[in-house]
LOLUM-613189 format. One record per residue (C-alpha): residue number from 0; x, y, z. Coordinates in Angstrom, 1 decimal, decimal comma. Layout:
(romar NUM (X Y Z));
...
END
This chain:
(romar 0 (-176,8 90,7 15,6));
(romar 1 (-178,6 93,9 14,7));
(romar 2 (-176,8 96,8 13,0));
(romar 3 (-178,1 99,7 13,7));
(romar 4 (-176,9 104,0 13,8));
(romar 5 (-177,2 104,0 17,5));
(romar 6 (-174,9 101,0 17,7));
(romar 7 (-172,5 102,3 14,8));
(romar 8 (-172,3 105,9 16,6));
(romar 9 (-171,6 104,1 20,3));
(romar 10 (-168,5 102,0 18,2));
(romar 11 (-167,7 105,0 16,8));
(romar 12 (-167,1 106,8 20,2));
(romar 13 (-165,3 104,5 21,7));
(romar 14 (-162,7 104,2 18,8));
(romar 15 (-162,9 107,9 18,8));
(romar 16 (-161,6 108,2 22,5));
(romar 17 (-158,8 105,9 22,0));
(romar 18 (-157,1 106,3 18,7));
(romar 19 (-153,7 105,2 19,2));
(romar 20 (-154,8 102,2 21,1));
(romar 21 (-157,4 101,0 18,1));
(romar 22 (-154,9 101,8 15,7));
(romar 23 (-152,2 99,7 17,0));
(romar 24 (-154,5 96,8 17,9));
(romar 25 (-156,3 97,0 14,2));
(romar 26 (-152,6 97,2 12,9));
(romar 27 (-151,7 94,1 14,2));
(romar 28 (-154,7 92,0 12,2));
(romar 29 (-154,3 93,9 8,8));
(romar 30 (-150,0 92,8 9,1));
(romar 31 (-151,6 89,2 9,9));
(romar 32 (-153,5 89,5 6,8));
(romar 33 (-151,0 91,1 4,5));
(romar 34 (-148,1 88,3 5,6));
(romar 35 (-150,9 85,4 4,8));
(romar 36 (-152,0 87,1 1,1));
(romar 37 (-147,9 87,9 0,4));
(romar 38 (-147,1 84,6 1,4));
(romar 39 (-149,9 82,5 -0,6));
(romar 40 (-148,7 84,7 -3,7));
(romar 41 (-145,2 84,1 -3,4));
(romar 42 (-146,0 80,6 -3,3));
(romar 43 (-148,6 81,1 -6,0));
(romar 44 (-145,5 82,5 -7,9));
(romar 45 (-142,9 79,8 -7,3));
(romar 46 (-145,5 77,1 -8,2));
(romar 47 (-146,6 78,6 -11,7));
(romar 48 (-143,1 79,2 -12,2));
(romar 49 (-141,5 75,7 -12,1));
(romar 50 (-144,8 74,4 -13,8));
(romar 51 (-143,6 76,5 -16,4));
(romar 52 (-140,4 74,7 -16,9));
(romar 53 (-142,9 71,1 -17,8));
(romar 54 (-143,9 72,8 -20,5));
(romar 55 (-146,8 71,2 -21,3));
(romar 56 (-145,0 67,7 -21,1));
(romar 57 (-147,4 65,0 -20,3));
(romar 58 (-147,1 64,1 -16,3));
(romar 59 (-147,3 60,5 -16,9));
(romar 60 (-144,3 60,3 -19,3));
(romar 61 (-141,1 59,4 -19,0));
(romar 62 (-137,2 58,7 -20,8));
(romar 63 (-135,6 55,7 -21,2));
(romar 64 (-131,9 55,5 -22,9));
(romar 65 (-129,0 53,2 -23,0));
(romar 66 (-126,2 53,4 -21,1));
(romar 67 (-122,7 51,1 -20,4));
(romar 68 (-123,7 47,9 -18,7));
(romar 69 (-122,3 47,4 -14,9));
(romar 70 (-123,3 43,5 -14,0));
(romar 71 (-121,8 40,6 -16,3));
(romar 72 (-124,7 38,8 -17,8));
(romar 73 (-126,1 36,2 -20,3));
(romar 74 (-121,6 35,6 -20,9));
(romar 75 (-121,7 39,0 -21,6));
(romar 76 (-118,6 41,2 -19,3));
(romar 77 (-119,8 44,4 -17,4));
(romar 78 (-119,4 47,7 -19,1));
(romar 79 (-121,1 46,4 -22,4));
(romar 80 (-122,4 49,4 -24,6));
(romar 81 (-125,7 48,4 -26,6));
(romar 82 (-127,7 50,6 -28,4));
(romar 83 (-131,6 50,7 -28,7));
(romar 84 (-133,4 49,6 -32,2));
(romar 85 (-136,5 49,3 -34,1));
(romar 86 (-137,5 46,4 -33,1));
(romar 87 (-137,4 47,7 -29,4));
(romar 88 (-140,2 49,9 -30,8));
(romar 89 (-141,9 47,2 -31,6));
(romar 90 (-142,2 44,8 -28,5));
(romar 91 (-142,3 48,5 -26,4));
(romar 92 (-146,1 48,6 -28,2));
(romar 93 (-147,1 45,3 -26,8));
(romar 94 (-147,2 46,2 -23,5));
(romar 95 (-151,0 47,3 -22,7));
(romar 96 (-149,8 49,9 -19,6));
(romar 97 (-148,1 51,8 -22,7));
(romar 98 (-150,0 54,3 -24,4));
(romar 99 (-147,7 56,4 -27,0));
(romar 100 (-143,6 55,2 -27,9));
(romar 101 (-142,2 57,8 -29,1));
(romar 102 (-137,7 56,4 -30,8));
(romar 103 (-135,9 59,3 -31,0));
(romar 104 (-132,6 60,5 -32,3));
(romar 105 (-130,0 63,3 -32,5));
(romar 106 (-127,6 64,4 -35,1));
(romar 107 (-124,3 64,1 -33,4));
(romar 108 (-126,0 62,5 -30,1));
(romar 109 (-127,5 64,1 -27,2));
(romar 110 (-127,5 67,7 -26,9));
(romar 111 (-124,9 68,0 -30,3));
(romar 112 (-125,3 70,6 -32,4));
(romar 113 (-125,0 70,7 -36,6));
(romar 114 (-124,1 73,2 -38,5));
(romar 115 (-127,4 73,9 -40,7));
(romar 116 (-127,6 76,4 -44,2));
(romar 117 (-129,2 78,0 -46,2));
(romar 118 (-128,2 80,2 -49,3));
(romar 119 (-125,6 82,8 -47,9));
(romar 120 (-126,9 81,7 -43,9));
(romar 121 (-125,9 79,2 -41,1));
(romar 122 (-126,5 78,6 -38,0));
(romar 123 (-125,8 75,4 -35,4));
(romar 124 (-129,0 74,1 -34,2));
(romar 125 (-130,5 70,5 -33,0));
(romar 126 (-131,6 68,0 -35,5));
(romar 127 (-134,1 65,3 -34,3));
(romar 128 (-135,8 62,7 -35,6));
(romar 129 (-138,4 62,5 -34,4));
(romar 130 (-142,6 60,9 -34,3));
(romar 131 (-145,7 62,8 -35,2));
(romar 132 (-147,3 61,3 -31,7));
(romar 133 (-144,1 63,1 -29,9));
(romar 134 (-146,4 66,6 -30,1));
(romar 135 (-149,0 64,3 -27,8));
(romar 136 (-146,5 63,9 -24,7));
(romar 137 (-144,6 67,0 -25,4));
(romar 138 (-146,8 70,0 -26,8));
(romar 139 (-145,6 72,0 -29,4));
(romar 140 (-146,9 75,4 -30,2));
(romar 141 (-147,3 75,4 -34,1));
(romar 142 (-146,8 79,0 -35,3));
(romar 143 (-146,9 78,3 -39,0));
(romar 144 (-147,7 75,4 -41,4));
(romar 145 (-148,0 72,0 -39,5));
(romar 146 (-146,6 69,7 -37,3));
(romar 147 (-145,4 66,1 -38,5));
(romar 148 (-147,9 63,7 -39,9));
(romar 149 (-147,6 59,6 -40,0));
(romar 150 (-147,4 59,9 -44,3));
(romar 151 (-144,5 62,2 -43,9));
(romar 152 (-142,9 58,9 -41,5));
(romar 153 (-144,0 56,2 -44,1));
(romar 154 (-142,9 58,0 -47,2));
(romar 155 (-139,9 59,3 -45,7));
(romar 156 (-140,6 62,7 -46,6));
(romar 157 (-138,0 65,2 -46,7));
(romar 158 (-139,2 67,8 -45,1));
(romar 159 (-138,7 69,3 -41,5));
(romar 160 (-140,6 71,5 -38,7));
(romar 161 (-138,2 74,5 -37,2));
(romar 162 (-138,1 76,1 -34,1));
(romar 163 (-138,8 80,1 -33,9));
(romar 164 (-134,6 81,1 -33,4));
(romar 165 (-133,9 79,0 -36,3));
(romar 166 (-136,3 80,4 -38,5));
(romar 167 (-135,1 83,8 -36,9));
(romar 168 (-131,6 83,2 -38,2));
(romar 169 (-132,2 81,4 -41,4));
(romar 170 (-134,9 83,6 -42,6));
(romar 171 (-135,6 87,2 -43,0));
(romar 172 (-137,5 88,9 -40,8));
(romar 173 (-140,9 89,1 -42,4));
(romar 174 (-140,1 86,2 -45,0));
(romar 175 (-142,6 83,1 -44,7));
(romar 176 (-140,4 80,2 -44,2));
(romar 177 (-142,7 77,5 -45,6));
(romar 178 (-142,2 75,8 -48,8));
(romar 179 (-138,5 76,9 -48,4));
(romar 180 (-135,1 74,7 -48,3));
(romar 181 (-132,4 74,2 -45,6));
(romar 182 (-129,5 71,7 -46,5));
(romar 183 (-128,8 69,5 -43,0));
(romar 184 (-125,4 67,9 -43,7));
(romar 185 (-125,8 68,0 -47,7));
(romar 186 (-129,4 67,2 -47,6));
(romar 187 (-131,9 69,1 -48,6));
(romar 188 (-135,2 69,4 -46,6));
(romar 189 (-138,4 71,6 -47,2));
(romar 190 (-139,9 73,8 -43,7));
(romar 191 (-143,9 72,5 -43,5));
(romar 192 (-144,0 74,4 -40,3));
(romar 193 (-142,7 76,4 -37,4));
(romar 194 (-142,9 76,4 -33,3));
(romar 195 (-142,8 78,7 -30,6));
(romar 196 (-140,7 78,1 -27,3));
(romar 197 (-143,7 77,0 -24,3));
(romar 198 (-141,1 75,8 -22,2));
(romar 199 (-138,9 78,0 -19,8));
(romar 200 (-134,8 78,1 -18,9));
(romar 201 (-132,7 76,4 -20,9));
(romar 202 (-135,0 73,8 -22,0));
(romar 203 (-137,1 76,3 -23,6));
(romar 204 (-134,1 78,0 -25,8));
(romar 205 (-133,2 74,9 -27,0));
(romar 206 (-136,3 73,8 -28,6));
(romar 207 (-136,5 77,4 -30,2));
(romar 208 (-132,8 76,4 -31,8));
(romar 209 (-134,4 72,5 -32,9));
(romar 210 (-135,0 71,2 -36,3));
(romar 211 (-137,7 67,9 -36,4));
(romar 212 (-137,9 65,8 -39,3));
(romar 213 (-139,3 62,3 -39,8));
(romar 214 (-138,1 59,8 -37,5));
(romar 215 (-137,4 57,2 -40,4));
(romar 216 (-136,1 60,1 -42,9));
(romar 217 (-133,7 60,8 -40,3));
(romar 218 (-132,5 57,2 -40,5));
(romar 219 (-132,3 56,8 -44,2));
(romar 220 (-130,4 60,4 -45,1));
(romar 221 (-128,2 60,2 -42,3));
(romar 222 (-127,1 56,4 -42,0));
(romar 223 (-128,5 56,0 -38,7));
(romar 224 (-129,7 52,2 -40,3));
(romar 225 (-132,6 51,1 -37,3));
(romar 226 (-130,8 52,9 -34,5));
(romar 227 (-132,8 54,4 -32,0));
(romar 228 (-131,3 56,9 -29,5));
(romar 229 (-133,5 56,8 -26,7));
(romar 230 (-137,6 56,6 -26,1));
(romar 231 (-139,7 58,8 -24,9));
(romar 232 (-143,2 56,8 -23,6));
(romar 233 (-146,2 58,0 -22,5));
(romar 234 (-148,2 55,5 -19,7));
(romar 235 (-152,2 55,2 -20,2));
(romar 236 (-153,9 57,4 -18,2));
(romar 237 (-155,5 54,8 -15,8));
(romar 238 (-151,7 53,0 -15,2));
(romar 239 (-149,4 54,9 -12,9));
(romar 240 (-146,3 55,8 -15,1));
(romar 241 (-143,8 54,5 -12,3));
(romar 242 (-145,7 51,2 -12,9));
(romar 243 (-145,6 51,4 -17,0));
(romar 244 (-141,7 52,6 -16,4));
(romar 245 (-140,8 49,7 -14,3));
(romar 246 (-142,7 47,2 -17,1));
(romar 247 (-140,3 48,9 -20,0));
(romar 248 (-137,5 48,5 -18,3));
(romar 249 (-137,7 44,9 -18,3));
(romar 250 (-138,5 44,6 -21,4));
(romar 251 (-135,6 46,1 -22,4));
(romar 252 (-133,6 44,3 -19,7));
(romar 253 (-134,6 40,9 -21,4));
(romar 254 (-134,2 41,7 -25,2));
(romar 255 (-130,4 43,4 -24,8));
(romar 256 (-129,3 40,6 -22,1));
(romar 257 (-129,1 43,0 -19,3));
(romar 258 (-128,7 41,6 -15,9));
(romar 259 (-132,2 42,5 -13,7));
(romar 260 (-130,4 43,7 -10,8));
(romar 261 (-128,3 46,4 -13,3));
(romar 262 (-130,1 50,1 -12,4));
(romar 263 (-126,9 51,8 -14,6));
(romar 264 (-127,3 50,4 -17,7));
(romar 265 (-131,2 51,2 -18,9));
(romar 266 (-131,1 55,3 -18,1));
(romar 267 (-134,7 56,5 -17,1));
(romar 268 (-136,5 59,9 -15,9));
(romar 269 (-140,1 59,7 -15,1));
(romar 270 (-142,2 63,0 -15,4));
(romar 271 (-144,9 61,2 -13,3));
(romar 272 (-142,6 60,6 -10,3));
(romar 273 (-141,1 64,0 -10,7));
(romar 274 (-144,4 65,8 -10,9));
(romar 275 (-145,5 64,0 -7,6));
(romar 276 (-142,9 65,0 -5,8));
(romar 277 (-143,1 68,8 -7,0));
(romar 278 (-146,9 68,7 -6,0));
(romar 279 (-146,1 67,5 -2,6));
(romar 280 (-143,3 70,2 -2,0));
(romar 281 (-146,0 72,7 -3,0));
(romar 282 (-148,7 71,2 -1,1));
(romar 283 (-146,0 71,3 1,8));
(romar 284 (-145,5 75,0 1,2));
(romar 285 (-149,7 75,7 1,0));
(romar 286 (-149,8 74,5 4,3));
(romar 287 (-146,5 75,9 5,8));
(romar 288 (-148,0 79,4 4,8));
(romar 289 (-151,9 79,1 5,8));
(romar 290 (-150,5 77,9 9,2));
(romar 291 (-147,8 80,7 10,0));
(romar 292 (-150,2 83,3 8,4));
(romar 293 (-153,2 82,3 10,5));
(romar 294 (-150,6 82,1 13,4));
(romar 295 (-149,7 85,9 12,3));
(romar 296 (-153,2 86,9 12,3));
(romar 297 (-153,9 85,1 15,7));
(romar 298 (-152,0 87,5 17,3));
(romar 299 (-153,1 90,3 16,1));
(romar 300 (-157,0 89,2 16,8));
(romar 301 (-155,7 88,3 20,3));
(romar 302 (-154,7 92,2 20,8));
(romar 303 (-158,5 92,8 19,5));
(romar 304 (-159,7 90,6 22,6));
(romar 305 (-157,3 92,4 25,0));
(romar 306 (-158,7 95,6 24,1));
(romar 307 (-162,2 94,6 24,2));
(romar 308 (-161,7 93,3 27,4));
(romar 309 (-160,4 96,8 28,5));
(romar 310 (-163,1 98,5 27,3));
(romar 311 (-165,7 95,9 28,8));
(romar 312 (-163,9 97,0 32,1));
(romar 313 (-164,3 100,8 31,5));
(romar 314 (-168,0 101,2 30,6));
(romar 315 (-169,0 98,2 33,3));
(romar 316 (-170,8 101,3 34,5));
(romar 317 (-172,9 102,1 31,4));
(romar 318 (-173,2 98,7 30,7));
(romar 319 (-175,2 98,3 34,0));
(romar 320 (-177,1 101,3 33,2));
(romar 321 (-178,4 99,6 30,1));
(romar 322 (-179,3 96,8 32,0));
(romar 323 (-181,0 98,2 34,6));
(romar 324 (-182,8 99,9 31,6));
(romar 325 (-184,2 96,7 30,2));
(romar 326 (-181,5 95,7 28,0));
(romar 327 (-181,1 91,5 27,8));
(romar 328 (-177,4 89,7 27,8));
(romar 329 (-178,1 89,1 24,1));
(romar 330 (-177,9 93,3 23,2));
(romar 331 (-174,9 93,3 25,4));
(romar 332 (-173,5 90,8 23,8));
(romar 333 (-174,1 92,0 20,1));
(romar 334 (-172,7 94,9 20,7));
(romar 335 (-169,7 93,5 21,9));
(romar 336 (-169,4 91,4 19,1));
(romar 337 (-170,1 93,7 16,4));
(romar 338 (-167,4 96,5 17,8));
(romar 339 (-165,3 93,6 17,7));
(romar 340 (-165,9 92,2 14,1));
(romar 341 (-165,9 95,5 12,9));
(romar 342 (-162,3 96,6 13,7));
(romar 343 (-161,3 93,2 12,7));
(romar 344 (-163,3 93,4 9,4));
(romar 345 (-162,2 96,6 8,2));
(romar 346 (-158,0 96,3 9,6));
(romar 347 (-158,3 93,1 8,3));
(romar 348 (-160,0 94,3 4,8));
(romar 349 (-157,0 97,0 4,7));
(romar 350 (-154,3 94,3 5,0));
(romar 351 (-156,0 91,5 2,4));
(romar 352 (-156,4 94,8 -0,1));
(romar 353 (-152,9 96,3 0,0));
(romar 354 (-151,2 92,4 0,1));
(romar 355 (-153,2 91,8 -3,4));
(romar 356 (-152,9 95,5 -4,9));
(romar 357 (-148,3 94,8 -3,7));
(romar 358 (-148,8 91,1 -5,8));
(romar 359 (-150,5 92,6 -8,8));
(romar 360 (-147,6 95,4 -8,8));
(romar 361 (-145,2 92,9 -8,4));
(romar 362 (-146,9 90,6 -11,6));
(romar 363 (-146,5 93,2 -13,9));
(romar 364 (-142,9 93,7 -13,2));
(romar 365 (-142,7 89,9 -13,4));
(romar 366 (-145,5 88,9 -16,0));
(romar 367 (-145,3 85,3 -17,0));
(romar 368 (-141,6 85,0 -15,9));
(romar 369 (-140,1 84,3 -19,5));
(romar 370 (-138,5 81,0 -18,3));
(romar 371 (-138,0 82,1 -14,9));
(romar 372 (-138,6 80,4 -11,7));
(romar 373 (-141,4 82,2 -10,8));
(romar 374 (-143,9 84,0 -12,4));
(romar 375 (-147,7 85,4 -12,3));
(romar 376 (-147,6 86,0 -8,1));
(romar 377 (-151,2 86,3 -7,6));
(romar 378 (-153,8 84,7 -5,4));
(romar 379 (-157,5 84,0 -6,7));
(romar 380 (-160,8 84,7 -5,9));
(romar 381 (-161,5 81,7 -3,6));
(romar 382 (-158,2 82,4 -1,7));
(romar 383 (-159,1 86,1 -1,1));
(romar 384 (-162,8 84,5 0,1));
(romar 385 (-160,9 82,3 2,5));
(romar 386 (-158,9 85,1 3,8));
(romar 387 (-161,9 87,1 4,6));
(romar 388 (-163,7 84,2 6,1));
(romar 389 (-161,0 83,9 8,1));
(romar 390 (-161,1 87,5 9,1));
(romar 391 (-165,1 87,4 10,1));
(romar 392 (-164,2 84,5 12,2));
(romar 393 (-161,3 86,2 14,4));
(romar 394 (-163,2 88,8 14,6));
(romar 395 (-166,5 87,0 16,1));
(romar 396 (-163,8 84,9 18,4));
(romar 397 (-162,0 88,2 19,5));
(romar 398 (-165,5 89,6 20,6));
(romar 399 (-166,5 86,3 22,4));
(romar 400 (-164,6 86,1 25,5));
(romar 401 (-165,1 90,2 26,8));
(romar 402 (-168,7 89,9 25,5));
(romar 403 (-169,5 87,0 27,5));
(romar 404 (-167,9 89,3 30,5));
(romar 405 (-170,1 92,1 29,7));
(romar 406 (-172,8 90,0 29,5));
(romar 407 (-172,4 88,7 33,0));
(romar 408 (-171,6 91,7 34,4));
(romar 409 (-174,8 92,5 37,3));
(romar 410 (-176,6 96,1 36,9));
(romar 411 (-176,2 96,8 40,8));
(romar 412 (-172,7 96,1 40,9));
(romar 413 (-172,0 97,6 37,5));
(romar 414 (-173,6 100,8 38,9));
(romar 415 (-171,7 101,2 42,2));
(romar 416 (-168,4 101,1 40,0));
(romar 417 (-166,4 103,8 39,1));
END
């Protein structure tokens, strides 16, 4: 296809004599455009904004906690309550599709709160107990100091990582909390570190309000004796973690006399099967969007071939004269085809360029979403690539059908219209 100023100033006149008609046409492919960008960013945003609420949890995790039995078993009545132990910590790390076990506990139980001080300050946050190898499934943003360590488990240490509101509350504003004292329930423990929230909603404000200290400190100072709340377990990467789930459970099953067929009594989540099924919604969406945006833009290029079919019919005359002038079916059909992919390129260019410049207004009113369900609602390079890709090729399919007309069009006749 040759470009060339004789070629550019024939396009030119032809737009030129109908304005409206061009506009309207090229108006149709740049909205096509614009839907498909707007779309694949909203999308964009709703993804990054519910991957924000995993929070850098591992994907192949997941929970496991007791719960009131439902099924008599082993001369045991239905609606037993059991609790989980050390030894369950134990026979969870024989199991070779589990990676990291992670016994936890909470002062007061599951979401309690305990009222925490500090000279003339309190404040009611979350006390865990918790496992250095916890910050491997769930990641923790260390702001200051350190994280847990396994001597700070084996010595029973004292001591105790605190989230960013607690250290907001407890502290002054520019004091350095490490090396300082809280008393937890009479006992005294010393701040080795702080975090920062990474997680969003209300996941995210609790963590800021939750105080970690040694898994085995916690039992000891509290009276907690081998009790374990609940586990969270992180499957090898090679094992599926519905697979490494379903081997825990019966473990668990077997060593508290649980019937197999109870599904009540051993309470799971698993981040894995969640994740999968988030991915597939989104995958879902990705193509829900490319096909009603190239749908949208398929009718617009189809109003390019309508009017390049009308103007096909009203210079069948000069089109003959070229060809009675020596020009082959090949020029004619270039120059169809290039009029064609020109409009489409440069209506199309307008819509993919105000659909990113609306998305990058819209992510700085927006930014990361700060917990939100949806945040940074932006498309990449490769997607804007695609979306002009697509635009070169409905132009060149706009152009085919009148050019292939033009091109069969005979001089004698063409010159005898008029």
């Amino acid at each position: 296809m040759m470009i060339d100023r004789d070629s550019l100033q024939e396009i030119y006149a032809t737009v030129k004599k109908n304005k409206l008609r061009t506009a309207l046409t090229m108006l149709g492919v740049a909205w096509g455009i614009f839907m498909l960008v707007l779309m694949l960013g909203f999308g964009n945003g709703m993804r990054n904004g519910v991957m924000q609420g995993f929070g850098g949890f591992a994907t192949n995790s997941f929970f496991l906690w007791a719960q009131p039995t439902t099924k008599p078993y082993g001369g045991f009545k239905a609606g037993r309550v059991f609790t989980y132990n050390n030894a369950d910590v134990m026979a969870l790390k024989q199991l070779p599709e589990l990676d990291i076990i992670c016994p936890q506990n909470q002062l007061g139980g599951f979401r309690e709160s305990n009222n925490v001080v500090r000279g003339l300050k309190s404040g009611t946050f979350s006390v865990m107990g918790q496992y250095p190898d916890l910050i491997k499934i769930m990641k923790k943003d260390i702001t200051r100091g350190r994280f847990l360590n396994q001597k700070d488990v084996d010595d029973r240490r004292k001591i105790c990582v605190i989230g960013s509101r607690v250290a907001e509350i407890l502290f002054k504003k520019e004091e350095n909390p490490l090396g300082k004292y809280i008393r937890i329930n009479g006992v005294y423990f010393m701040v080795v570190g702080t975090t920062r929230n990474n997680r969003g909603g209300n996941d995210g404000q609790e963590e800021a309000q939750t105080i970690y200290i040694p898994f085995t400190t916690f039992q000891k100072a509290f009276n907690y004796g081998d009790k374990v709340g609940w586990f969270v377990v992180k499957a090898k990467d090679q094992v599926p973690a519905a697979t490494a789930e379903d081997r825990a459970v019966a473990l668990l099953k077997e060593r508290h006399k649980i019937a197999p067929e109870d599904k009540v009594a051993i309470g799971h989540w698993n981040m894995g099967v969640e994740f999968g099924k988030i991915m597939g919604l989104f995958t879902g969406i990705d193509w829900l969007v490319w096909v009603v945006g190239i749908g949208t833009l398929l009718a617009g290029v189809i109003g390019i071939s309508n009017i390049m079919l009308i103007v096909v019919k009203e210079r069948t005359k000069e089109i003959g004269v070229k060809r009675a002038l020596g020009a082959t079916p090949f020029n004619v059909i270039a120059q169809i085809l290039l009029e064609s992919l020109l409009i489409t390129a440069i209506a199309g260019y307008a819509g993919l360029v105000f659909g990113i410049f609306l998305l990058e207004g819209l992510n700085k009113l927006v930014g990361s979403g700060d917990g939100s369900m949806f945040a940074n609602p932006t498309v990449d390079l490769y997607t804007a690539l695609k979306a002009l890709s697509i635009i070169i090729v409905g132009g060149l399919l706009a152009g085919f059908i009148p050019a292939r007309k033009a091109a069969a069009i005979h001089p004698v006749e063409a010159l005898r219209t008029e």
